[in-house]
KEKOL-839951 format. One record per residue (C-alpha): z, y, x. Coordinates in steps of 0.02 Angstrom, whole numbers, always signed. Layout:
N
SITE       w       v       u
SITE       Z       Y       X
...
***
This chain:
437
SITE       w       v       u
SITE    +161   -3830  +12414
SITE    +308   -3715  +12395
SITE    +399   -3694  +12582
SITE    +447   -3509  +12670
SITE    +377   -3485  +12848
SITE    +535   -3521  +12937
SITE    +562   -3700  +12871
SITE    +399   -3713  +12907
SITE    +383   -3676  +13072
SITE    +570   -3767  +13106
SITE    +465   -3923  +13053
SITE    +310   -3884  +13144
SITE    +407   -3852  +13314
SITE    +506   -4026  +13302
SITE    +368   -4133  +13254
SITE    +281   -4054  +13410
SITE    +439   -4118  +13510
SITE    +442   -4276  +13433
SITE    +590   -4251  +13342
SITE    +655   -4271  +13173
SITE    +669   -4106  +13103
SITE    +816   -4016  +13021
SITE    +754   -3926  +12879
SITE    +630   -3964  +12744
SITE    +621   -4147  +12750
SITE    +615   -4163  +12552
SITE    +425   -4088  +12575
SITE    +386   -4237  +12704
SITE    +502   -4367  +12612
SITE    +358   -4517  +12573
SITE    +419   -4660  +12507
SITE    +604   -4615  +12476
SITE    +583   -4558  +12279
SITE    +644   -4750  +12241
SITE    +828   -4670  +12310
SITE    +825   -4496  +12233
SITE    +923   -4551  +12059
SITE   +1044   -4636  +12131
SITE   +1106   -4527  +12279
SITE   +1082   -4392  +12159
SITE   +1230   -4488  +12025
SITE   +1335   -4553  +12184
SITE   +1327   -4359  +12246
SITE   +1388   -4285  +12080
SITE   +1536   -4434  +12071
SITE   +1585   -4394  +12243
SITE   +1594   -4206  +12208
SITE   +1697   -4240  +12045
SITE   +1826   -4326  +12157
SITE   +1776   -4481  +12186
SITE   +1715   -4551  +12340
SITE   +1548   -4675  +12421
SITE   +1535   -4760  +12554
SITE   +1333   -4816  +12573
SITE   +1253   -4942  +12739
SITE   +1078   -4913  +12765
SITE    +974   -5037  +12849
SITE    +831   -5025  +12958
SITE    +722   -5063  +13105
SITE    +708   -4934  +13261
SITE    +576   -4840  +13179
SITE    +589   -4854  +13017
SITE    +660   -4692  +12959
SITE    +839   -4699  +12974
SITE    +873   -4527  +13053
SITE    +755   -4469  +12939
SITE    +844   -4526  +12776
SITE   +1021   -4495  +12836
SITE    +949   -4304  +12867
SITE    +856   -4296  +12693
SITE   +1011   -4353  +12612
SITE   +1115   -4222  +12697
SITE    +985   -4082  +12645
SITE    +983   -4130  +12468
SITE   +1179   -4137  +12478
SITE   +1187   -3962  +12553
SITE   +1076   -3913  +12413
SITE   +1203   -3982  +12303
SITE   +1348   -3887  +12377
SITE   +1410   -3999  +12494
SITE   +1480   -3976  +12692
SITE   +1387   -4104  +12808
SITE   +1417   -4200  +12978
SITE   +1314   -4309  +13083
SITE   +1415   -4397  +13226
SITE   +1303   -4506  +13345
SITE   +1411   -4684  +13388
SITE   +1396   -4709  +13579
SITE   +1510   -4819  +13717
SITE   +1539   -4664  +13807
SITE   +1524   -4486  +13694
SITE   +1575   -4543  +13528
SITE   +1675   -4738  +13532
SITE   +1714   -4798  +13344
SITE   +1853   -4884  +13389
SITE   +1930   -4690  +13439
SITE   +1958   -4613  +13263
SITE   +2030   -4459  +13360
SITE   +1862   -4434  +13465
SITE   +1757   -4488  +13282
SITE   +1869   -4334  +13209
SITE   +1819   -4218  +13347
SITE   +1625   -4247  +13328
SITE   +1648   -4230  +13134
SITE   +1726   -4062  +13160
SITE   +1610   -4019  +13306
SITE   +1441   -4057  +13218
SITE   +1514   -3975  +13037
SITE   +1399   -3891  +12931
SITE   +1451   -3731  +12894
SITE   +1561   -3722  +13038
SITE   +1748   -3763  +13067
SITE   +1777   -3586  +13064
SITE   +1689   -3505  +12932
SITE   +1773   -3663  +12830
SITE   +1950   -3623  +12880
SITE   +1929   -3440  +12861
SITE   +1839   -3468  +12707
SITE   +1993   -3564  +12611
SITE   +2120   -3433  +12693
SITE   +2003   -3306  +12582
SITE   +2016   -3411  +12458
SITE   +2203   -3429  +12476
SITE   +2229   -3239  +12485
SITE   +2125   -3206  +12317
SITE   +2213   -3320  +12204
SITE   +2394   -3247  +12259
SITE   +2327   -3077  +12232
SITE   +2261   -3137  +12058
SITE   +2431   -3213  +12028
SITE   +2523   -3036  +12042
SITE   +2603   -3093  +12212
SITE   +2734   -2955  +12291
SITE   +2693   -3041  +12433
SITE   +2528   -3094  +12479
SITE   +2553   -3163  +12629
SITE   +2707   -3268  +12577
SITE   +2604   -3298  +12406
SITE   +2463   -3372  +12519
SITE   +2578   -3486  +12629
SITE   +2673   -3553  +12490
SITE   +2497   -3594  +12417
SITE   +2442   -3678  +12590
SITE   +2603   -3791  +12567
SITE   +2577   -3832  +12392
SITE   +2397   -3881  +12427
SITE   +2417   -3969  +12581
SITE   +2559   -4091  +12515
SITE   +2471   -4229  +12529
SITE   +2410   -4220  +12680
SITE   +2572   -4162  +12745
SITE   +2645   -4342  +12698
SITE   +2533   -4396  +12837
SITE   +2505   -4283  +12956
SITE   +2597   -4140  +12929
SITE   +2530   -4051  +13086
SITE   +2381   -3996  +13004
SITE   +2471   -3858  +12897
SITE   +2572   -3822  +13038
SITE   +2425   -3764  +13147
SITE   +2332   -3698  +12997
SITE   +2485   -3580  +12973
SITE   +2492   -3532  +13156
SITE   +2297   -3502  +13145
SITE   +2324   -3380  +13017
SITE   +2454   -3257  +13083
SITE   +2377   -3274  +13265
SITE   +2224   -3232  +13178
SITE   +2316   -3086  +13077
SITE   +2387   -3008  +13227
SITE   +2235   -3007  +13310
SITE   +2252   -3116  +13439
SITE   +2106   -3197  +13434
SITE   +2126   -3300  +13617
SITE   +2288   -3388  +13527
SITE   +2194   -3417  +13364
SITE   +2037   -3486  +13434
SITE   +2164   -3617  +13535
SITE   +2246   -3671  +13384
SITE   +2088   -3698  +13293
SITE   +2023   -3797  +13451
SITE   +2176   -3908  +13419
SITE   +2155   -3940  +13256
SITE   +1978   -3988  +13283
SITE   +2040   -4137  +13409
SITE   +1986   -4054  +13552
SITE   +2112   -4110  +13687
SITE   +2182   -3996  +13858
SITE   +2234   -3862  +13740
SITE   +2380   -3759  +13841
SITE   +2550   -3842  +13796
SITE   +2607   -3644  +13779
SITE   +2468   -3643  +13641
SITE   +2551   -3790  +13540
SITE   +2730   -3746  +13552
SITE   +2695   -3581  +13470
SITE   +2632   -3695  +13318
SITE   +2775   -3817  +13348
SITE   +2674   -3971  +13390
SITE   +2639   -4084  +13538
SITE   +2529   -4178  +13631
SITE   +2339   -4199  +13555
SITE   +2288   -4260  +13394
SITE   +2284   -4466  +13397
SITE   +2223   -4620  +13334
SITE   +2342   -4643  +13183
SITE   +2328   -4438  +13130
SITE   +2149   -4434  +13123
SITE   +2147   -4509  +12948
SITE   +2247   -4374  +12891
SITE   +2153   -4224  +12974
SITE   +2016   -4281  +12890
SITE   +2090   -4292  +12726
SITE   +2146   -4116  +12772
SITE   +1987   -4053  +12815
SITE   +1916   -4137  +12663
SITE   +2073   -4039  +12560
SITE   +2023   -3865  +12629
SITE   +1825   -3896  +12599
SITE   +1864   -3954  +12413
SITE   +1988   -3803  +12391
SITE   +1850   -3689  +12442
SITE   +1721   -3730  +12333
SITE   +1625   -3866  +12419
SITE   +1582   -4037  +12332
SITE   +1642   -4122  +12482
SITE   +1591   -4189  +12644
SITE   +1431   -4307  +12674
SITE   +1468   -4407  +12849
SITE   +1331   -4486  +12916
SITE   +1375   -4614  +13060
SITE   +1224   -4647  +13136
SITE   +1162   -4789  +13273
SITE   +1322   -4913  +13235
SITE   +1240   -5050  +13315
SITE   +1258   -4992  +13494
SITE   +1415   -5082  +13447
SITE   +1338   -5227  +13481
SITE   +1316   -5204  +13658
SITE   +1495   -5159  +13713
SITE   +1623   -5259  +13789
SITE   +1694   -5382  +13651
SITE   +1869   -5311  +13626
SITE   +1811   -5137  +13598
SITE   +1676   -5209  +13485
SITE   +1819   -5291  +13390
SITE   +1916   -5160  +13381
SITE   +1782   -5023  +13326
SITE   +1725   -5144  +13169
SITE   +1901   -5157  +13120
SITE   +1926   -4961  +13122
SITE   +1766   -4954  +13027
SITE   +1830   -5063  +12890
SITE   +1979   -4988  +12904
SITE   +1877   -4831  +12856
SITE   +1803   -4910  +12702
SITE   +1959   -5005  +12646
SITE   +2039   -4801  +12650
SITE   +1874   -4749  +12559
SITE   +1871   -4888  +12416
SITE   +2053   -4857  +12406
SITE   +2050   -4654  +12362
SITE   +2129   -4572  +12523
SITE   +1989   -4475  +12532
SITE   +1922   -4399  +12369
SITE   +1754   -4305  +12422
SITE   +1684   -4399  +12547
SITE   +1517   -4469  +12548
SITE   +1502   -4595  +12682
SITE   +1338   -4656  +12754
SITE   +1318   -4776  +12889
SITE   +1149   -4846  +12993
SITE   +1117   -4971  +13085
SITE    +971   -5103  +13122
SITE    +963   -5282  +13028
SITE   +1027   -5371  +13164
SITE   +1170   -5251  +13166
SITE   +1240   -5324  +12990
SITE   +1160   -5506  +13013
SITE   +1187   -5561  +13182
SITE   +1338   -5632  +13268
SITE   +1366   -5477  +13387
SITE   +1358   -5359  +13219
SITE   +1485   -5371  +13085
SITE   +1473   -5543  +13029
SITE   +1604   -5549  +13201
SITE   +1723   -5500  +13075
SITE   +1737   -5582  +12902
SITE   +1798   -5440  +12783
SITE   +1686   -5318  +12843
SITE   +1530   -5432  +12808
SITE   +1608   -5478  +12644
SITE   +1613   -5297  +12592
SITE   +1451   -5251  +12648
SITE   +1365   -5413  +12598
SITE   +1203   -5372  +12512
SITE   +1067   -5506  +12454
SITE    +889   -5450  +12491
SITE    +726   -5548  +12425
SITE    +585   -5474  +12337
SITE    +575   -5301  +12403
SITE    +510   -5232  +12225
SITE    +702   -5263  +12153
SITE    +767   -5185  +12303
SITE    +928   -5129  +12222
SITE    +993   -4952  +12292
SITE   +1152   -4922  +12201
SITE   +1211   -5083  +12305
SITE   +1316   -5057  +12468
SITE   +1205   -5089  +12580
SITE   +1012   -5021  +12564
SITE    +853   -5048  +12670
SITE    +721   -4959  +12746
SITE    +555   -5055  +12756
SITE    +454   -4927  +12854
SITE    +299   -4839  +12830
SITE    +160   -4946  +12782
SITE     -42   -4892  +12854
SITE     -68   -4793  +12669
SITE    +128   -4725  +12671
SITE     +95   -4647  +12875
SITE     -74   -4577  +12815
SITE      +7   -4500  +12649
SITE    +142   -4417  +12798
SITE     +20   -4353  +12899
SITE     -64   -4266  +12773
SITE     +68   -4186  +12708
SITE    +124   -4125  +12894
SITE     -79   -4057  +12899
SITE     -59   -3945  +12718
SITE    +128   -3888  +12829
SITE     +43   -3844  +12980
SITE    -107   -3751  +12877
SITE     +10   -3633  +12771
SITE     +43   -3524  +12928
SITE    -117   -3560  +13032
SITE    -246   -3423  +13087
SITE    -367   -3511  +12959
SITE    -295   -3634  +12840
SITE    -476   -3673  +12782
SITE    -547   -3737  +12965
SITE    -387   -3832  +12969
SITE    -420   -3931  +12818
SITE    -599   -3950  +12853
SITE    -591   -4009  +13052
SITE    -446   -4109  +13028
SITE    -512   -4204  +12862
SITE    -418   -4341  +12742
SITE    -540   -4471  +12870
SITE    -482   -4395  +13018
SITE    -283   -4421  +12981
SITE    -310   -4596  +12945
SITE    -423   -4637  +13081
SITE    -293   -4557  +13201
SITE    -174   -4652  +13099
SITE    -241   -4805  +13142
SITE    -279   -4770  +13300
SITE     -82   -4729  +13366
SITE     -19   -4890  +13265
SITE    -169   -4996  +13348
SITE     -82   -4949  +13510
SITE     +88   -4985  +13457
SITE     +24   -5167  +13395
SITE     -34   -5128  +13249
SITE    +151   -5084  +13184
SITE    +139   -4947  +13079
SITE    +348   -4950  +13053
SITE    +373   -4885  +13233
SITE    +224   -4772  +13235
SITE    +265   -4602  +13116
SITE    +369   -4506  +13274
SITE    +196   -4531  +13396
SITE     +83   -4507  +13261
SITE    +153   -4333  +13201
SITE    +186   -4272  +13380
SITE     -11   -4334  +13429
SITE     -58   -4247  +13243
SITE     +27   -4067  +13282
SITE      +9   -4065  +13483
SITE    -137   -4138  +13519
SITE    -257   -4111  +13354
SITE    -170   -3990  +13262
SITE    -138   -3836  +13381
SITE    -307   -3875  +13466
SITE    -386   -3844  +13307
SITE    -299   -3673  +13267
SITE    -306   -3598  +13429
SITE    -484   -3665  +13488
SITE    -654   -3641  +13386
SITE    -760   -3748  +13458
SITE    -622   -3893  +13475
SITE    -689   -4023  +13364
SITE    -557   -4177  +13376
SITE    -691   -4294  +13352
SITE    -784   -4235  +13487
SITE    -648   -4163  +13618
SITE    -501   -4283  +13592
SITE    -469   -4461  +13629
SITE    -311   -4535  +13588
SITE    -185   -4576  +13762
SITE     -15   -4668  +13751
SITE     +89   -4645  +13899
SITE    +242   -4774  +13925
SITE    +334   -4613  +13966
SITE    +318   -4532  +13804
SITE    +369   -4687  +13707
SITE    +545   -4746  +13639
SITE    +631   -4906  +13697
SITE    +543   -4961  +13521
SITE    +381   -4897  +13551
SITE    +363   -4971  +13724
SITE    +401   -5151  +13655
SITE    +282   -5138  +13518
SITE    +160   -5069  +13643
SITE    +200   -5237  +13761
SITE    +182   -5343  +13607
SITE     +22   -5248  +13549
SITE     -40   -5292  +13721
SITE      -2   -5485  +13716
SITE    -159   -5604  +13676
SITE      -1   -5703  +13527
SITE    +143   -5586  +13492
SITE    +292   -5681  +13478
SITE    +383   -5553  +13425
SITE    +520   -5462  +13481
SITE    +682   -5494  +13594
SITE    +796   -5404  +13455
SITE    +756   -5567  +13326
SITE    +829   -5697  +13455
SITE   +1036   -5705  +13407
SITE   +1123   -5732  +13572
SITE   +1301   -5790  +13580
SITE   +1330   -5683  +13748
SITE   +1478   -5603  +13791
SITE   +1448   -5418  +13869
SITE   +1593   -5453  +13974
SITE   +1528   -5598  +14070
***
């Protein structure tokens, strides 16, 4: 196994917090070679101008942070800028494209600013390549004649790009670092700050389509394939107040409607949510056209289709969270003090018996099991084993589960676990309840 002792360690470290790391997922990817081809083709489309827009369906624990982050490393692999915005009632509201815009730019990868000041440098070498007298005239008659399009609909965005620049070029970098905050959609930027660029008030609902056809302008004129999105936990939508969850499924089919419909060549869309999300009555069957576009038959789970619209997740099964665990031991033993105890103590038998043992105590459901397996397997077992001699795991450890360590998904399947006849769980019982009452 080929992986350099910083990805290593950025894996080790998260797993150990129970997170889903950042880096170097495609060494713990199990189970997702079935997607590879396709996101692969719909990658190279989208960075030859086209664009995707892909749902991903799931159950709380069945990977769906995990994929959305493996697709976003292969795609940076591939050349492409990422975002991950989280969709929440109070910190990120679909139904507010401006605030959607602001976590885009916020959670961009590179950042804003090494993107802006990239295309500037881009800018500036192709006027001095074309002869230009005048550089800096060269460069923002080239911003203009780039930007065009997205001038038509929000002609702001060159506005402040242009003020970014010769703030920037004079050196005043308090002025600059304002007007890039502005064009980022962050709001209570000095109204001093926006006359000098010759705009008002703060970027808005109906501008932050074209901001991010700008931003997805300046990546594309710099060299990137695009932009992969990634809007993840969508079906928190189901528990807000019915007119905002009315209005936030019409601005996200407002957002595929612009993707299907070319406003935004580059973009690679991905959305997540849980099956009750897309099936239920508080999901987006509450509004017709949405469901229509991301209707998706699903049978035999063989012929699983994933070039379709909509994909699913089935979860790890007891063989699929054993294969992951063993490939998080061979991690962890590539930087340990001796790789060969590691292997030895902490045996193919021992992974699946711990395997078995953390699903037995979430009720035998292996789907929701992989986060408190791999944070017993490195925490508990793992570090024991490297740091301790005489630990023997067999011996030394017995497994604990603590309702305080456990997800809102973890706790239920504990509770259900714990029943003499699960029933199963309150998320498959359809409610026709209105938040509001």
């Amino acid at each position: 196994m080929q992986i350099s002792p910083r990805r290593r360690q950025e894996i080790v470290d998260a797993l150990r917090r129970g997170t889903v790391p950042q880096q170097g997922l495609d060494v713990m990817a199990v189970g997702l070679d079935r997607f590879e081809t396709t996101i692969d083709e719909e990658l190279r489309t989208v960075g030859a101008g086209g664009a995707q827009f892909k749902a991903v369906r799931g159950e709380y624990g069945s990977g769906k942070t995990f994929f959305s982050r493996w697709l976003t490393e292969r795609a940076k692999a591939a050349g492409f800028a990422t975002a991950e915005v989280q969709i929440s009632e109070s910190e990120t509201p679909l139904h507010k494209l401006e605030t959607v815009y602001r976590r885009i730019v916020d959670s961009l990868s590179p950042s804003f600013r090494d993107v802006v000041d990239g295309w500037f440098f881009v800018l500036d070498g192709d006027a001095r390549e074309a002869g230009a007298g005048d550089v800096d005239a060269a460069t923002e008659e080239l911003l203009e004649k780039r930007l065009a399009a997205v001038s038509a609909q929000a002609p702001a965005f060159a506005q402040v790009l242009r003020a970014y620049r010769r703030a920037a070029a004079q050196g005043d970098r308090a002025q600059a670092d304002a007007l890039l905050a502005w064009l980022g959609g962050q709001p209570h930027v000095s109204a001093a700050v926006r006359r000098s660029a010759g705009v008002r008030g703060d970027i808005d609902h109906f501008q932050a389509f074209g901001f991010l056809q700008g931003l997805l302008t300046v990546l594309r004129d710099s060299d990137y394939q695009g932009l992969v999105l990634v809007l993840d936990e969508v079906e928190t939508l189901q528990r807000v107040r019915s007119d905002i969850r009315e209005r936030s499924l019409n601005a996200l089919r407002q957002l595929m409607d612009e993707v299907d419909g070319g406003r935004f060549p580059g973009l690679y869309l991905l959305m997540t949510g849980t099956p009750a999300f897309y099936d239920g009555q508080q999901g987006i069957q509450r509004l017709a056209p949405l469901a229509q576009r991301l209707q998706t038959d699903f049978d035999d789970p063989r012929f699983d289709n994933p070039r379709a619209v909509q994909i699913r997740l089935h979860g790890f099964t007891p063989d699929s969270l054993v294969e992951l665990g063993l490939r998080v031991r061979d991690i962890y033993a590539l930087g340990a003090s001796d790789p060969d105890r590691i292997n030895a103590v902490v045996d193919d038998a021992y992974v699946a018996l711990l395997a078995g043992a953390v699903a037995g105590d979430l009720g035998g459901r292996t789907g929701v099991a992989p986060r408190l397996f791999l944070k017993k397997l490195v925490a508990d077992v793992l570090d024991r084993v490297d740091q301790f001699d005489d630990f023997d795991p067999r011996r030394d450890y017995a497994l604990t589960v603590s309702d305080l360590e456990l997800t809102s998904a973890e706790r239920q399947a504990a509770a259900l676990g714990r029943r003499p006849d699960p029933v199963g769980s309150a998320d498959d019982i359809d409610l026709e309840i209105d938040p509001e009452v």
